[in-house]
VOPAGU-2260 file (C-alpha; in pm, 1 decimal, decimal comma):
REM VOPAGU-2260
SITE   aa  ch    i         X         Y         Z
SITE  UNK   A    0       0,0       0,0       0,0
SITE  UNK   A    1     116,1     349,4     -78,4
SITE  UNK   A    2      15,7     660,6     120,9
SITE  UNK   A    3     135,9     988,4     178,8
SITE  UNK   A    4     193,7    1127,2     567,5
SITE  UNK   A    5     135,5    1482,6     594,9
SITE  UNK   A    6     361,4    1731,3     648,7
SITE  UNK   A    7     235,6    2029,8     844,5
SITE  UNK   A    8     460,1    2346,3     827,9
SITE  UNK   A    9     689,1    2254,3     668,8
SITE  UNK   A   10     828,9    2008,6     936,6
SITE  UNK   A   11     837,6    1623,7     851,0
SITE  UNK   A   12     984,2    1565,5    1166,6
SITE  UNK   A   13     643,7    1648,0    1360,0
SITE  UNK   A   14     479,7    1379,6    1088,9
SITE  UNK   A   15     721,5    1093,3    1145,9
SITE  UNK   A   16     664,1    1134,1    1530,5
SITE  UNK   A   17     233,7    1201,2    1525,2
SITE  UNK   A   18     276,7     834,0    1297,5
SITE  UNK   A   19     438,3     693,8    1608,6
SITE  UNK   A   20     216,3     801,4    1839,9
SITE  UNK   A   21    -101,7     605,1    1655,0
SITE  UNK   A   22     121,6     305,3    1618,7
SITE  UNK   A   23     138,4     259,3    2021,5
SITE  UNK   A   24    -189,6     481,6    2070,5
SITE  UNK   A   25    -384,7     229,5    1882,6
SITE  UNK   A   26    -219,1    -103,4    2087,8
SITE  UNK   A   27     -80,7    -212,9    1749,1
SITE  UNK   A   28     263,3    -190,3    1951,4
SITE  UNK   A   29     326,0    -259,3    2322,8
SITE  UNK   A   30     636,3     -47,3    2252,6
SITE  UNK   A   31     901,6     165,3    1979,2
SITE  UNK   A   32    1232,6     182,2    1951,5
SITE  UNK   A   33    1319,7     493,9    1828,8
SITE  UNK   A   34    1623,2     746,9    1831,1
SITE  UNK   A   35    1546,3    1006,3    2117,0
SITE  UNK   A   36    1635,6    1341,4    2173,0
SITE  UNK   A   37    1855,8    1385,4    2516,7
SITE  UNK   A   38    2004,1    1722,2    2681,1
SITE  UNK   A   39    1869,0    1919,8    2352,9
SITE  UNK   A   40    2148,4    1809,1    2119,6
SITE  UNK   A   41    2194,8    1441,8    2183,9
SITE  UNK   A   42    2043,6    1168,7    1986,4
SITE  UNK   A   43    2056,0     839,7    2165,3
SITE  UNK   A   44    1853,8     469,7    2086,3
SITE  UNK   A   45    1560,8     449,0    2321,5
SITE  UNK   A   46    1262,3     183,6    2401,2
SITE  UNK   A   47     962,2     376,1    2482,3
SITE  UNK   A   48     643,5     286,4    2578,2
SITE  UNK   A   49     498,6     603,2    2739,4
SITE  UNK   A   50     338,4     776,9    2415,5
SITE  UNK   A   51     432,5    1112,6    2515,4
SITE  UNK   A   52     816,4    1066,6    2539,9
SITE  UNK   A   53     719,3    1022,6    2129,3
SITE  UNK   A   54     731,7    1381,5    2139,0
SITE  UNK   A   55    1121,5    1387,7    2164,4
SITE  UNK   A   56    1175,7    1139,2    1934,0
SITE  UNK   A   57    1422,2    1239,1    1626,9
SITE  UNK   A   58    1456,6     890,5    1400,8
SITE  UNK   A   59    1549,3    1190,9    1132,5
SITE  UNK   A   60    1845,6    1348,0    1288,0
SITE  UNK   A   61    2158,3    1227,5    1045,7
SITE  UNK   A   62    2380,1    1033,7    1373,6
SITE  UNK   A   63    2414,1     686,9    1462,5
SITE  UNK   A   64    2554,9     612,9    1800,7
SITE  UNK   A   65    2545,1     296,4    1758,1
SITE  UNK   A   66    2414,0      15,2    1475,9
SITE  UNK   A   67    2059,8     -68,5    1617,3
SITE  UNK   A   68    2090,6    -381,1    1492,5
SITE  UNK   A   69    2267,2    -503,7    1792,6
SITE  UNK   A   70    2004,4    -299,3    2000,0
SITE  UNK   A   71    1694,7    -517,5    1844,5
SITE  UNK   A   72    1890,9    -791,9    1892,6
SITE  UNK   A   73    1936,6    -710,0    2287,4
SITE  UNK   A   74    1570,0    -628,3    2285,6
SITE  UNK   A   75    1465,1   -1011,2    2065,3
SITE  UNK   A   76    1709,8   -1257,5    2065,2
SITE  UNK   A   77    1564,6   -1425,2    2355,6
SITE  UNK   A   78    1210,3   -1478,6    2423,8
SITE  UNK   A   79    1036,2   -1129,9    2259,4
SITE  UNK   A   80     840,1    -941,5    2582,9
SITE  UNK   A   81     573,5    -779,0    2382,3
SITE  UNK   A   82     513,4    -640,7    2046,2
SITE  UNK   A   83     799,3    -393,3    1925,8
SITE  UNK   A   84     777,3    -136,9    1602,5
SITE  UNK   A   85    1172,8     -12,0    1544,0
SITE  UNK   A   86    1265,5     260,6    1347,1
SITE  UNK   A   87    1606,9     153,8    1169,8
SITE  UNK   A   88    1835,2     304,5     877,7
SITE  UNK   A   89    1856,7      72,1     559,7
SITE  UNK   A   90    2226,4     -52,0     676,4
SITE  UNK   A   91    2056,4    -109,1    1037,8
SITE  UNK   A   92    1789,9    -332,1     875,4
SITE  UNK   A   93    2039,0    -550,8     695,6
SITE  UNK   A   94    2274,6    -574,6     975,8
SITE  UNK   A   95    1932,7    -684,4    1156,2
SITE  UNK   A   96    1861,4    -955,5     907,4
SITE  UNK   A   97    2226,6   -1105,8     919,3
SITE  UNK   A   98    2131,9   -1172,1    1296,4
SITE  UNK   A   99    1787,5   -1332,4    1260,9
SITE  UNK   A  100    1986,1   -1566,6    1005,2
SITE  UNK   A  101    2277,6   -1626,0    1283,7
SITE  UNK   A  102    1964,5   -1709,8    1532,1
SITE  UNK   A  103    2086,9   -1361,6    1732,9
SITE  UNK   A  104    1753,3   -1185,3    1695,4
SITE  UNK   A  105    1392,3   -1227,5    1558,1
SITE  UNK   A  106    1123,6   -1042,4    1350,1
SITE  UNK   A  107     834,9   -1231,4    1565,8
SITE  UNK   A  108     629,2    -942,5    1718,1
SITE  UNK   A  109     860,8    -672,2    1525,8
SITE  UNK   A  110     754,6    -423,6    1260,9
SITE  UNK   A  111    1017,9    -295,8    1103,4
SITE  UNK   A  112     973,1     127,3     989,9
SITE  UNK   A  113    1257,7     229,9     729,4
SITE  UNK   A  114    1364,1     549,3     685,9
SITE  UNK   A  115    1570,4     645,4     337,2
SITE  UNK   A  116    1889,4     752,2     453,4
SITE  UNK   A  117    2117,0    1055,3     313,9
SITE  UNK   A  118    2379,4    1009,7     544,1
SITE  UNK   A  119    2518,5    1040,8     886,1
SITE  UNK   A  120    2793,1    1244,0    1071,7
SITE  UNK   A  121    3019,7    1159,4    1358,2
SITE  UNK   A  122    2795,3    1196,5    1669,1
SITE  UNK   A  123    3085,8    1431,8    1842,4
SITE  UNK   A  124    3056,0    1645,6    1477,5
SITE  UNK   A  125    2635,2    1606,1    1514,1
SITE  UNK   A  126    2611,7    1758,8    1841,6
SITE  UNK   A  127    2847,2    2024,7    1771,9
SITE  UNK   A  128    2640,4    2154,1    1474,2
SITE  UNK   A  129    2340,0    2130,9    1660,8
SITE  UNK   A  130    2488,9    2315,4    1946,5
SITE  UNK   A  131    2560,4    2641,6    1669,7
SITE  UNK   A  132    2221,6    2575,2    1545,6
SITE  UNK   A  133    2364,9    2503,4    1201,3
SITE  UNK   A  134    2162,4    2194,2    1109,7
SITE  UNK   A  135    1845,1    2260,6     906,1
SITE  UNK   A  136    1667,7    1911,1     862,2
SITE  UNK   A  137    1478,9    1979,6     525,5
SITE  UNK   A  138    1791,8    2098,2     372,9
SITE  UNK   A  139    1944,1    1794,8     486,3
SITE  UNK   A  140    1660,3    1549,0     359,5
SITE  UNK   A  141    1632,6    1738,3     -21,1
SITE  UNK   A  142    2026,0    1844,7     -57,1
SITE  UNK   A  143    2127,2    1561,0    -298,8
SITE  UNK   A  144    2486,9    1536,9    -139,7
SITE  UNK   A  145    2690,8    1260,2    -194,7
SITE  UNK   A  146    2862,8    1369,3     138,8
SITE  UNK   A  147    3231,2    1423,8     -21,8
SITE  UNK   A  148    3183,5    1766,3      14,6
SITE  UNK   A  149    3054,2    1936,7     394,8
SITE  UNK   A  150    2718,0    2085,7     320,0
SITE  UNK   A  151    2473,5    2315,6     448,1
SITE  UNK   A  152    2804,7    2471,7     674,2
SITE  UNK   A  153    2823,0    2153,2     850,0
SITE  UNK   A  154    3047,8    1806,2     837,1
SITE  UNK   A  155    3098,4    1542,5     622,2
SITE  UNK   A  156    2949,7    1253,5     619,1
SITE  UNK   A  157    3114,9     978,2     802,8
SITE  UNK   A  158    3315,1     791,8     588,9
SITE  UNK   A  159    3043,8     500,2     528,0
SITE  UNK   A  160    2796,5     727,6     403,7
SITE  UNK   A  161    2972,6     895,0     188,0
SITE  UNK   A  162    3028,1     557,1     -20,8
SITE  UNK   A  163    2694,1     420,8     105,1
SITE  UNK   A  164    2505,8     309,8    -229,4
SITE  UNK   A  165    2218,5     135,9     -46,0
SITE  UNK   A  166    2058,0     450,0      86,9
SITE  UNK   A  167    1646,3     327,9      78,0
SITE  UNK   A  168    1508,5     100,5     337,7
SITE  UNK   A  169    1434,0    -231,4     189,2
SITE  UNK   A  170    1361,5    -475,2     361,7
SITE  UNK   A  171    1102,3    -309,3     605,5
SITE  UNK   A  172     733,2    -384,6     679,6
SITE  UNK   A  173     689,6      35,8     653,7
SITE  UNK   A  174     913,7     253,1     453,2
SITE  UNK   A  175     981,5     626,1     477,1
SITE  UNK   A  176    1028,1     749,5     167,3
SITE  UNK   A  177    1268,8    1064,1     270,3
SITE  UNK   A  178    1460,4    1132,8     -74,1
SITE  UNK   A  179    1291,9    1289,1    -335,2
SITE  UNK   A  180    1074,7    1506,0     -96,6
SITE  UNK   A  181    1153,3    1893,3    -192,4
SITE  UNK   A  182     864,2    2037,4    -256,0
SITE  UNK   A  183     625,6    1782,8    -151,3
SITE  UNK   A  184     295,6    1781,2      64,9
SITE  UNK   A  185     402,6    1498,0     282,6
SITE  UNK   A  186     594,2    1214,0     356,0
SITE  UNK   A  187     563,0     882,8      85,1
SITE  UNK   A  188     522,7     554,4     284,2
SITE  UNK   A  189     505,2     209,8     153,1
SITE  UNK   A  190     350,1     -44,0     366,5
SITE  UNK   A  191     325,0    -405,3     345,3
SITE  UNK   A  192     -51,2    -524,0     310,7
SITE  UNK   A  193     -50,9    -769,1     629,6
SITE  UNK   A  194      47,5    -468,5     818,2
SITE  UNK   A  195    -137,0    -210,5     665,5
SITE  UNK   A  196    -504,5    -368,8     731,8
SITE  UNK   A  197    -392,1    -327,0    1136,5
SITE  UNK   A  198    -379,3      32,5    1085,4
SITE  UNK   A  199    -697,1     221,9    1046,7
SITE  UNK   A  200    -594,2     548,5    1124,0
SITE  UNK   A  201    -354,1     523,0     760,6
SITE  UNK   A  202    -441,0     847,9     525,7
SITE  UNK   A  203    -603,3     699,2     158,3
SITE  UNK   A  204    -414,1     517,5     -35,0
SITE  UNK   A  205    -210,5     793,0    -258,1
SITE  UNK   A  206      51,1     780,0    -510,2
SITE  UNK   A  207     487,7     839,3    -467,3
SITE  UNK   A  208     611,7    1188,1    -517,0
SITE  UNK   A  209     710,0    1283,1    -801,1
SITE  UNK   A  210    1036,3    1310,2    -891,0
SITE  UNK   A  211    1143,9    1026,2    -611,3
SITE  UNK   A  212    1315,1     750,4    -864,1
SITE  UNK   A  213    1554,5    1070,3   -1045,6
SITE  UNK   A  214    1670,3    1185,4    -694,8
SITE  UNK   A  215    1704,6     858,9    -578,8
SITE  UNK   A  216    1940,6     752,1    -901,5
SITE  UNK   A  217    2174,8    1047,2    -880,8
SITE  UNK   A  218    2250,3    1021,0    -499,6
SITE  UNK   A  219    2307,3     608,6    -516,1
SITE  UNK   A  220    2510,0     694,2    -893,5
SITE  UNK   A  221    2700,9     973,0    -714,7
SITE  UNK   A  222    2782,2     741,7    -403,8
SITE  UNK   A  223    2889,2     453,6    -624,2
SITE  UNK   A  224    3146,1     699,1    -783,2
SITE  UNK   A  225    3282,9     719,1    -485,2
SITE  UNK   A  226    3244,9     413,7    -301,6
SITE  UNK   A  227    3440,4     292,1    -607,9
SITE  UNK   A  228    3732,5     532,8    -538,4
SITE  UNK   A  229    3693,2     435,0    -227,8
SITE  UNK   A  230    3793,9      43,4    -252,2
SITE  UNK   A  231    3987,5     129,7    -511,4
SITE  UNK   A  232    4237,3     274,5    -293,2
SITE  UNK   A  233    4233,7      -2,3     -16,0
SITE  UNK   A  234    4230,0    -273,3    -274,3
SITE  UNK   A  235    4601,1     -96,0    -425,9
SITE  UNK   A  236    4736,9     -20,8     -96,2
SITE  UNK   A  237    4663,8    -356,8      58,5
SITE  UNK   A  238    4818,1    -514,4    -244,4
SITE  UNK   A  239    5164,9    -290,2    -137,0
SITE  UNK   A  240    5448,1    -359,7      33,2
SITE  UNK   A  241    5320,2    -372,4     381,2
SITE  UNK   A  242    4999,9    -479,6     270,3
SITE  UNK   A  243    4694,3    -529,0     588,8
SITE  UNK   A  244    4972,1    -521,6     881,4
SITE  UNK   A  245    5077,2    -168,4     752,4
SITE  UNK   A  246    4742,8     -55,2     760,2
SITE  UNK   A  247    4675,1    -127,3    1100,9
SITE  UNK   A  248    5033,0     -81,5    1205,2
SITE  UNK   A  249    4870,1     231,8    1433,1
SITE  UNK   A  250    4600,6     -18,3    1614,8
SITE  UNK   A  251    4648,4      -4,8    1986,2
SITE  UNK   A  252    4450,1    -312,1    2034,6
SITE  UNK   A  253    4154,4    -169,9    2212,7
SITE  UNK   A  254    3881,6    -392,4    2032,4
SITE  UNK   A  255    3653,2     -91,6    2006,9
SITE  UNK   A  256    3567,2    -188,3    1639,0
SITE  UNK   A  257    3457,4    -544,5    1748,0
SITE  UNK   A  258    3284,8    -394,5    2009,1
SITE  UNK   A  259    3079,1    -186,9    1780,4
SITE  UNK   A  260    3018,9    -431,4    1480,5
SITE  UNK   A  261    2662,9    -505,1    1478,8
SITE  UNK   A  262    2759,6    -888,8    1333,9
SITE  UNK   A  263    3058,6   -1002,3    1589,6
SITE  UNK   A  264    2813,4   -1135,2    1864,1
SITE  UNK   A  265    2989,2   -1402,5    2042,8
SITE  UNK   A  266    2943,3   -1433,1    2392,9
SITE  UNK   A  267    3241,2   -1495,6    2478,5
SITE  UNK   A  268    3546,1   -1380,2    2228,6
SITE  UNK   A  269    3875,9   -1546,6    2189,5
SITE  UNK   A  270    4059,9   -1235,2    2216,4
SITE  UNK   A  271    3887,3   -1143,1    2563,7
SITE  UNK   A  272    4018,1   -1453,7    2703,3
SITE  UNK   A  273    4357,9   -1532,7    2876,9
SITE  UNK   A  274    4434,7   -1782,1    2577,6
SITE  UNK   A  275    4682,4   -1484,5    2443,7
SITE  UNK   A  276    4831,8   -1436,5    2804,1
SITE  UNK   A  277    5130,3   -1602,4    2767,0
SITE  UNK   A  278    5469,9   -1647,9    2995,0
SITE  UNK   A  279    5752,2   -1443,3    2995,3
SITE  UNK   A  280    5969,6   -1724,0    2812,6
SITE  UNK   A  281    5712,8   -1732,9    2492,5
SITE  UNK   A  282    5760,0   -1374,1    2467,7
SITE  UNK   A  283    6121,7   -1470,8    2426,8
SITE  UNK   A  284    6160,2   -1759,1    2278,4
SITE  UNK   A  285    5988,3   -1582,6    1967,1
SITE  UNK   A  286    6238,3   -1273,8    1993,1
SITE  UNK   A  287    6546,5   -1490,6    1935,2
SITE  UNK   A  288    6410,4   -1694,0    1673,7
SITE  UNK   A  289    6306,9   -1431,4    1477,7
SITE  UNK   A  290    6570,9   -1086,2    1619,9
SITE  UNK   A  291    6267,3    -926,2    1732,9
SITE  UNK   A  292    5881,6    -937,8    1767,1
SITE  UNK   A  293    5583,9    -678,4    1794,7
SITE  UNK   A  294    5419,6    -642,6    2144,2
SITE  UNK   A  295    5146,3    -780,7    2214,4
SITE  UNK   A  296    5137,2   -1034,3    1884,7
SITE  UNK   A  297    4794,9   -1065,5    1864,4
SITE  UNK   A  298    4704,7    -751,0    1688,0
SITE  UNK   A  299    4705,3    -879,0    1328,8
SITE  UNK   A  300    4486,5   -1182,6    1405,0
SITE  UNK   A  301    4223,7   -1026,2    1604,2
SITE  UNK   A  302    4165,9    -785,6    1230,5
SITE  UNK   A  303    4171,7   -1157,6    1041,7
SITE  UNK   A  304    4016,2   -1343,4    1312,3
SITE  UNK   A  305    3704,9   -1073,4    1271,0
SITE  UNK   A  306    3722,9   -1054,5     918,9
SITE  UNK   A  307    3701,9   -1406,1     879,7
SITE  UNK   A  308    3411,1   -1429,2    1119,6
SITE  UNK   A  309    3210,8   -1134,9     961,4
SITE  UNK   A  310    3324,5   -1037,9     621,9
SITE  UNK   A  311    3029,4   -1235,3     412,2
SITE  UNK   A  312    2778,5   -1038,3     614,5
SITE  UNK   A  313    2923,4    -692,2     656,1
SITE  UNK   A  314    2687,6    -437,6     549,8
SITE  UNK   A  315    2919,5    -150,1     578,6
SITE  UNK   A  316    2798,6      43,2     822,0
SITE  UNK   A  317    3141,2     192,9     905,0
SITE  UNK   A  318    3044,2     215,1    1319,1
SITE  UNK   A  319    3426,6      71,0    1332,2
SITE  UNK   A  320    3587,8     355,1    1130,9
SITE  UNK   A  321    3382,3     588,0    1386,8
SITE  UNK   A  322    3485,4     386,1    1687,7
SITE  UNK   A  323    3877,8     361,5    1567,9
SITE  UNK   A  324    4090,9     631,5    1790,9
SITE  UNK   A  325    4358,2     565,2    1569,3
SITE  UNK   A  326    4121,1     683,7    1250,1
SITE  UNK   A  327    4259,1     353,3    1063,1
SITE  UNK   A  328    3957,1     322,6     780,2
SITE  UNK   A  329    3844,0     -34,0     921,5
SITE  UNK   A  330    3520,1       6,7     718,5
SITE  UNK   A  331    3642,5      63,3     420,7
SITE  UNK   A  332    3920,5    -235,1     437,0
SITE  UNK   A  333    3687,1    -442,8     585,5
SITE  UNK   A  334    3410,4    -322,6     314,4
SITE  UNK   A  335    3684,0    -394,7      17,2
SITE  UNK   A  336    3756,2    -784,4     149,8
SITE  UNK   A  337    3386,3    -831,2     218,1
SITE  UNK   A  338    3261,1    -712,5    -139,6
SITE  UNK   A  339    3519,9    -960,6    -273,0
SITE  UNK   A  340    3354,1   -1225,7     -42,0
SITE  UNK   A  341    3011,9   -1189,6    -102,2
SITE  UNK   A  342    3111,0   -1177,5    -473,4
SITE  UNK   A  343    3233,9   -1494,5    -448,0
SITE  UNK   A  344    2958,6   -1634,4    -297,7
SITE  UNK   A  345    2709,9   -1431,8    -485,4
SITE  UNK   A  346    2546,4   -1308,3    -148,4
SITE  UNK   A  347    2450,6    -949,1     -52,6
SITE  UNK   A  348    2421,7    -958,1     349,5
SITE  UNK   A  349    2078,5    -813,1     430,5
SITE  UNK   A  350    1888,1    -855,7      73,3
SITE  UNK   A  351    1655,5   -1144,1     220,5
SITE  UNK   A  352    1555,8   -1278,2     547,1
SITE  UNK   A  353    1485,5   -1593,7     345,8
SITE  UNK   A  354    1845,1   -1611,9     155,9
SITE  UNK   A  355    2041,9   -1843,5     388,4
SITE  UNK   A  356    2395,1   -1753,7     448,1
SITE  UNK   A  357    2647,6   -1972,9     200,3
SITE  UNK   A  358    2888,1   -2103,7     517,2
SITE  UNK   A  359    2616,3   -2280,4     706,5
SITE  UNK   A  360    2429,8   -2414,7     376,3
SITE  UNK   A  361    2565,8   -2717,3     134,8
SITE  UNK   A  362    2511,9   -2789,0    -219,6
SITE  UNK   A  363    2616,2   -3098,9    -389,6
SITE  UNK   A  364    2817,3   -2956,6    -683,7
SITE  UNK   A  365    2982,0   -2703,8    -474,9
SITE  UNK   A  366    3327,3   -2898,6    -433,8
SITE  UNK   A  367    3303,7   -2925,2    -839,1
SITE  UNK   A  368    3231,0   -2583,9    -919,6
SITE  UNK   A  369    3590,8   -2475,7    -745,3
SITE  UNK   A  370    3768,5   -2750,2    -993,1
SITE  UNK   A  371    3793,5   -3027,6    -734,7
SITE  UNK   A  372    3719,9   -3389,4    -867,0
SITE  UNK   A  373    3409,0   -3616,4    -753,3
């Protein structure tokens, strides 16, 4: 079904949140997660289930503090407690999927809104703009920007986003459609049929905005320009002298990127074990074989160790370039071996929550295809 939410003066942000309201108004939801406004400037991820706390909510405002993925996932991977509606970017969703396919989360009880996505910044850069009152939320939403360049007086995008060519929620039982909007009387919304008969307060049915699919085209053609540059440079410098252990030669080990990736979820992690805790004579022993040895050794394969893990079902996100103090690109050299992965396999992480992921599935002629012999 396709609608249109109104937008009254002006401000789609008061739309987005008087949609929310009816959703846990009406008892369709028990509760939403949703981005909230904090201390006037501050976005942070939120359950609510008090209607009126709606009225700070800000699922628009371009910062992601964290992937919600993992937050659904918190909030469903055990035994659901009631009947959830959560407000997700598109790169959110698809983490999200990855999980329900790894058994980490579920879509029982969930409906899943989408919002298109320009872009985020760095939440430090966010809530300094804010704070100058530089951030204008309709210029943001009908800008165009492929993010390369800071806009509106503000940031960049974060790195992600600015090579981000999967910008519109798929994968959602309600989409926002954001892009496209200049000009128009309200909000476009797509909404799956099963869900749409539960909602009876829903404006008439209603056609897209015009002008939608050409806006949509030159912001995902610009970003592929760039997310091609992008991977183009990773791709030549880890094929250097140096290669991956040069470009995380400045990693201090502080596992803030694992901690951040929406898809590493074990429990319990190798590399926060005392399996690398080793005595004084190993330390040595290695030194004099070799003349001399970096400390502490396991830097270079915790990055493998992860990529081997996770690189079929990174969705790029980029929350570990953000969360590196050492501003080493992890995204975009995790991004570069994971597009060669998921190449190989033929598998885009997120696309379906009925596509089962290649490493846990078995096909007869697989062995064959690869040039072994029966």
């Amino acid at each position: 079904m396709h609608t249109i939410l109104p937008v009254e003066n002006g401000d789609p942000l008061v739309a987005v949140r008087g949609f929310l309201h009816s959703l846990l108004d009406s008892g369709v939801v028990e509760a939403v997660f949703v981005p909230m406004e904090i201390d006037g400037e501050a976005v942070v991820p939120a359950l609510v289930t008090d209607s009126t706390l709606l009225d700070r909510a800000n699922p628009l405002a371009p910062v992601m503090p964290i992937n919600n993925a993992r937050a659904v996932s918190a909030l469903t991977a055990k035994q659901p407690a009631g009947t959830l509606a959560a407000v997700l970017r598109p790169c959110e969703i698809r983490a999200l999927i990855e999980l329900v396919k790894l058994q980490q989360a579920t879509l029982d009880g969930v409906i899943l809104i989408g919002l298109d996505c320009p872009g985020t910044y760095e939440v430090t850069k966010y809530v300094e703009y804010q704070s100058k009152g530089g951030f204008d939320l309709n210029k943001y939403l009908t800008s165009g920007s492929n993010g390369s360049e800071a806009t509106n007086g503000g940031p960049q995008l974060r790195q992600a986003c600015r090579m981000c060519d999967q910008p519109l929620s798929e994968g959602s039982d309600i989409s926002l459609h954001l892009l496209g909007m200049k000009d128009a009387a309200g909000i476009p919304i797509t909404i799956r049929e099963a869900v749409a008969s539960r909602l009876d307060f829903l404006p008439p049915p209603q056609d897209d905005t015009p002008g939608r699919q050409a806006a949509v085209q030159q912001l995902v053609e610009s970003r592929r320009q760039v997310r091609a540059r992008e991977l183009s440079a990773v791709r030549e410098r880890l094929d250097s002298d140096g290669g991956m252990a040069g470009y995380f030669a400045t990693c201090i080990r502080c596992h803030n990127c694992m901690t951040v990736c929406p898809i590493c979820y074990c429990k319990t992690c190798l590399f926060k074990t005392a399996s690398f805790d080793h005595p004084s004579e190993h330390y040595f022993t290695l030194a004099r074989r070799k003349g001399g040895i970096r400390l502490l050794g396991d830097t270079m394969l915790f990055h493998m160790t992860r990529l081997n893990h996770m690189s079929l079902s990174c969705v790029s996100c980029g929350m570990c370039t953000s969360a590196c103090p050492s501003e080493i690109p992890v995204g975009a050299i995790f991004s570069t071996i994971g597009a060669q992965v998921q190449q190989a396999f033929e598998y885009q992480p997120g696309r379906d929550v009925a596509e089962a992921l290649p490493l846990i599935t078995f096909q007869p002629n697989e062995w064959t295809e690869v040039g072994e012999k029966v």
